[in-house]
N, C-alpha and C positions, 0 to 999 in steps of 0.2 A: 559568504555563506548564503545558502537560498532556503526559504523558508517554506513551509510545508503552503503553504498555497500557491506559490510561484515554483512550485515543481508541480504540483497538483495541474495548474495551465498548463504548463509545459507539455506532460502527459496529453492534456487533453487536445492542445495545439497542434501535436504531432501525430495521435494515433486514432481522434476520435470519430472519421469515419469508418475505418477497419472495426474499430472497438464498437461500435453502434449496431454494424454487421454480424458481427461477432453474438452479441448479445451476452446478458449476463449469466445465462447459465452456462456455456463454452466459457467464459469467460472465467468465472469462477470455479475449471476445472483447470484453466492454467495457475489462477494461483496457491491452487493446494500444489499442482507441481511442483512449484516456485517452493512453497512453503518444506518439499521435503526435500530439496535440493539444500536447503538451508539447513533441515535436522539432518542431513548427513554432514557438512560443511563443519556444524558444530561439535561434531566429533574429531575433525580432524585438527591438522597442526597447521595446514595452509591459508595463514593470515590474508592473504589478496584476493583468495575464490571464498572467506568466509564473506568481506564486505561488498565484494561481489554481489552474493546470495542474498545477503541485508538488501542491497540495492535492488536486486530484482524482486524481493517481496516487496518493496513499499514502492514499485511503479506498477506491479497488477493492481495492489491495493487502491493507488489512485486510478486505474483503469475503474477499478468494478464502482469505487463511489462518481466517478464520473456517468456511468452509465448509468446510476440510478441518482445521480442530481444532488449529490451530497457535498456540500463542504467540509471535508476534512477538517481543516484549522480550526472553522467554526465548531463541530463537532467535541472536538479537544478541548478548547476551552471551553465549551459547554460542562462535559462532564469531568475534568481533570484539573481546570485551571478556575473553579468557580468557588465561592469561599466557601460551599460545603464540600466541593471534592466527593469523589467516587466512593458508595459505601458497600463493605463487605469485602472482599480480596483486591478485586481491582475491575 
């Protein structure tokens, strides 16, 4: 199993001088794409193009916090895995 930071490298091992290029606001127009690829996905009954769609949101997502110097993992535990936990809906 690989862990949200050792996909997070991955991403950034593989695609981070296109992504650099790119820039985050391009950038952040492919992952709303991603994003509605997945609100369609979830409508339907095709179990393999819905984890698909999972998958491709959460490699922009490590795309875009790459580009702006984020640790995801750290992130996470920051606000979801710390004793006070996230407050309001989520």
């Amino acid at each position: 199993m690989v862990t949200i930071e050792e996909f997070q490298r991955h991403i950034h091992d593989k695609y981070s001088a296109r992504d650099k290029q790119r820039g985050g606001a391009a950038t952040f127009v492919w992952f709303i794409e991603e994003v509605g690829e997945l609100a369609s996905a979830l409508g339907g009954t095709d179990r393999v193009n819905l984890e698909e769609e999972f998958a491709d949101v959460l490699a922009w997502l490590c795309t875009l916090a790459n580009i702006k110097d984020i640790d995801l993992a750290a992130a996470v535990e920051r606000k979801y895995l710390s004793g006070s936990g996230p407050t309001g809906f989520k």
